[in-house]
Structures are given as C-alpha cells and as structure tokens.
C-alpha positions, 0 to 999 in steps of 0.5 A: 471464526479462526482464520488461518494466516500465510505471512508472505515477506517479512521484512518491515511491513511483515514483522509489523504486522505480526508484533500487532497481532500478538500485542493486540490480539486481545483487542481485536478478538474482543472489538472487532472480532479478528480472530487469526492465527499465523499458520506459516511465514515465508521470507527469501532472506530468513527462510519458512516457519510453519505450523498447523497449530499456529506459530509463536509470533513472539519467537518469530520476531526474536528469531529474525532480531537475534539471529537474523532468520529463522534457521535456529526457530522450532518450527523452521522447515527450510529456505525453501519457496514461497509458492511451496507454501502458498498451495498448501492446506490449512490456512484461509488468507495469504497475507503478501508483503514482499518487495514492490516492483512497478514494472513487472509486478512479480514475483508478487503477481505470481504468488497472488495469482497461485494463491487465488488459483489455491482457493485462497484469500489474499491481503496486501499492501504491494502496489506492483501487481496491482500497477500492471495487472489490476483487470488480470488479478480481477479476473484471476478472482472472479474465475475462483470466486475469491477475495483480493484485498488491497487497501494499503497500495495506495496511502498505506493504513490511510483508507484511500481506496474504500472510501472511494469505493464503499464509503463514497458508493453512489456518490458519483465521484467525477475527479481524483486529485492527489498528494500521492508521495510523501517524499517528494511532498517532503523535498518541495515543503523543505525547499520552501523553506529555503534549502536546496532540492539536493539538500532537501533529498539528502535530508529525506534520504537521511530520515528514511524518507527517501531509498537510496536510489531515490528514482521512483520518487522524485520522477513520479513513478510510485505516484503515478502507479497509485493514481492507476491503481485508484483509476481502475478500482474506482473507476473499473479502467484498465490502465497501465503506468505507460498510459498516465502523463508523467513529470516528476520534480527533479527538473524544480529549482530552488527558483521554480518554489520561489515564484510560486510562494511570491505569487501565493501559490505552491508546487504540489506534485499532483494526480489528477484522474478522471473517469474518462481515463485521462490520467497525469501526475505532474508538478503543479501550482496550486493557491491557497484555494485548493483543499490540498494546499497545506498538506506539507511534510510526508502527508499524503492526501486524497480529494475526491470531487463529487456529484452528491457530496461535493469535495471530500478529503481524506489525508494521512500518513502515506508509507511506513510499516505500522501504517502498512500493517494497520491497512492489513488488519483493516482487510482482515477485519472485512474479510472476518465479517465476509466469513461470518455473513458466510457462516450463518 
C-alpha cells in the first residue's frame, strides 16, 4: 500500500527526511514494505509544493540549496499556510516537523490538532505539543479514531518511548532514570576533563551542539519536557513541565565536578519518574555503580528499572536530524503495517 505524505517544516529534520526516502526507497519498499509518496511540502521560510502524483524530492532539495525556496520548483503553488494544506485530500499522514516550543506548543499543536480533525495520521519528532497538551492531543486522537506517532520527542532516532511502551509491555516498569540532553551531558563531560563551564558551553556551542541561546539546555528545560512526555505516555499522567522539580547546571563549577571525580563519582543531569508522578530533572551524583555513569559526551540514555526484567538501558545519539528522520521512518513503518492489518 501507497501511503500519501504531507511534509510540514522543512528545515534540517524535513530535508533529512526526504534525502532518505529518495535514497532508500528501494530498501524500504523491499525490507520493510514502506511505501510513500511525498504528495506536498509546506515550510513558512520556502513556501508549499504539491502534487497529486506525488513530488520530485530530488528537486525538492535542489530547489531550497540553489535558491533557497521553492519559488523556482514546478509544482510550487505559493507561501501560503500550513493549515491550508493540512485539510486537503489525497495524502494519508501528516509528517511535522517545524519549530519546538515548550511553552505553548504551537503552532505545532494546531496543525496536529487540524490534521487529526482531517482524518489523518500524523508522525513527529516536535516535543512541544506533546509537553503541554499530551492528554488533550489523546483525546484529540481517540474522538477521531486516528493515530499520533511520536517516537522522536524524546531521544530522537533512539527508540526510547516504544521500548517502554510496547517492548517492555507487561513488564511493570516502576522507575525512569534519564540522561536526557546531550548538551549538557557534553558540558559536564568537558568540564571533567578540566576546562571551564563557559568554555566548555563555547565549545558546544561551536560544534553545534548548543543554540546560541542556550537556555533551555543548560537550565533543564528540554530535559525536563522529555521526562514529561515519557511520564504520560508510559505511565498514562497528565503532567505539565510546571509539575517536574527543576535544576539545571549553570549554578555547577569547575569545584562542584572536581569533588565529585575525587570521591569516585560524576554529576549527571538527571530524570528521575515515577509512576506516582513524582517527576524531577536535577544535577545529580552518581558512582560507578550506576548503569548511567559512563554515558559521556552527547549520548543520551535511558534506564528503565523494572519488576520482570530488572534494569533495562537504552543509549544512543539524543539530537540531530538524520536521527530526527530515522525516528520518522520508524513511525511510518508501523503505521504501513497498521494499514495492511487494516486492508486484509
């Protein structure tokens, strides 16, 4: 089965996303029985392209690197609104990817919300409806009968949020510790090594790493909505980033790391949930003990303690937009077999 793709935002994730569905098409047909075609993109910085037969992704890409929109691409119809293309006919699953904010959540809130209402799927890697409005976007979905994909809200192309709630079904899963960003996780392995918080951010900041205004990083913030986001789809809570206890590492010195390697231990910025609801993301010590404890650099990483298994620890690149991408394509394989189960 053919699947009809809506590619909302296309900035690094977006184009990612479609140079591996015109690379690997061949692959994923044949492996993993994807099948898609791309029927519109939609980007406020380039403007809208579609098509019913489907788009030349190949030229959707020289389009945005030669001319820097899509203005000069055959099948470009304007700068017009997402939402004007969201609740058109003719494709199956609204692929978003624009622009996160942990606040309000919009406007990816609304064009998931509109899509849902359109009767269609939807596939992203956003983290902001999902830290603001998870039982609203659940209910959205259940009132429409629809599906809301969202594996990449969490650790990007690492599996995070289906191992807990499919792989590790049934396990009773009674604690959540998390490395939950990669910047920080970076700044505090520098600055054992002896450099400065400042120079260490400057650093993560130079390699990309770190945005410019590095806020939501360094005080917790974006880990913080990711611990909610996994509270509420593992557990089933209905929490918001007010309800999570939250320090993040700018008040941690070069002294601070220092002590803590003396007495064999390291500060991790660390999330800890519950199942209870008890939710905090805090600079933490942890010995050598700890599953976590040598997760250095950019890696994130995710231990679930559980009843039947014990621990089990997922780590793995959490940011980037091959990995965004790769987490997309993970949802659209499910929901291919989703429609062939459907179909029979």
């Amino acid at each position: 089965m053919k699947i009809g793709l809506l590619i909302v935002g296309f900035g690094r994730v977006g184009q990612a996303l479609a140079k591996i569905l015109s690379d690997e098409a061949t692959l994923l047909k044949s492996r993993y029985n994807l099948d898609v075609e791309v029927k519109g993109i939609v980007d406020i910085k380039y403007g809208a392209i579609y098509s019913t037969g489907g788009l030349d992704l190949v030229g959707a890409l020289r389009s945005i690197n030669e001319y820097g929109s899509f203005e000069h691409h055959k099948d470009y119809i304007g700068s017009i609104s997402p939402l004007n293309l969201i609740e058109k006919e003719g494709y199956d699953v609204m692929v978003e990817v624009t622009w996160s904010n942990i606040k309000t959540g919009e406007p990816a809130l609304t064009y998931i919300k509109k899509a849902i209402e359109s009767h269609k799927d939807v596939v992203t890697t956003n983290k902001g409806p999902f830290a603001v409005a998870y039982r609203e976007i659940v209910m959205h979905t259940n009132k429409y009968n629809g599906i809301v994909r969202f594996e990449g809200t969490v650790m990007s192309g690492t599996p995070a949020i289906s191992l807990g709630r499919e792989c590790l079904a049934g396990a009773q899963i009674y604690m959540m510790e998390g490395i939950l960003n990669g910047t920080t996780n970076y700044i505090l392995s520098r600055m054992e090594e002896g450099i400065s918080f400042g120079e260490a951010l400057h650093e993560a900041q130079r390699l990309g790493y770190a945005e410019a205004d590095p806020t939501s990083d360094i005080e917790g913030w974006d880990a913080a909505a990711k611990a909610v986001i996994l509270a509420n789809s593992i557990y089933g809570l209905d929490l918001k980033i007010s309800d999570v206890d939250l320090t993040g590492i700018s008040s941690i010195g070069e002294e601070d790391v220092k002590k803590a390697l003396d007495r064999g231990s390291r500060i991790k910025l660390l999330a800890l949930i519950s199942p209870d609801g008890d939710v905090s993301v805090r600079p933490t010590y942890i010995d050598d003990r700890h599953p976590l404890y040598n997760v250095s650099g950019v890696l994130n990483a995710l231990l679930y303690r559980t009843k039947m298994l014990g621990d089990v620890m997922i780590s793995g690149p959490g940011a980037g937009p091959v990995e965004a991408a790769q987490a997309i394509i993970s949802d659209l394989i499910y929901l291919s077999r989703i429609y062939r189960y459907r179909a029979r």
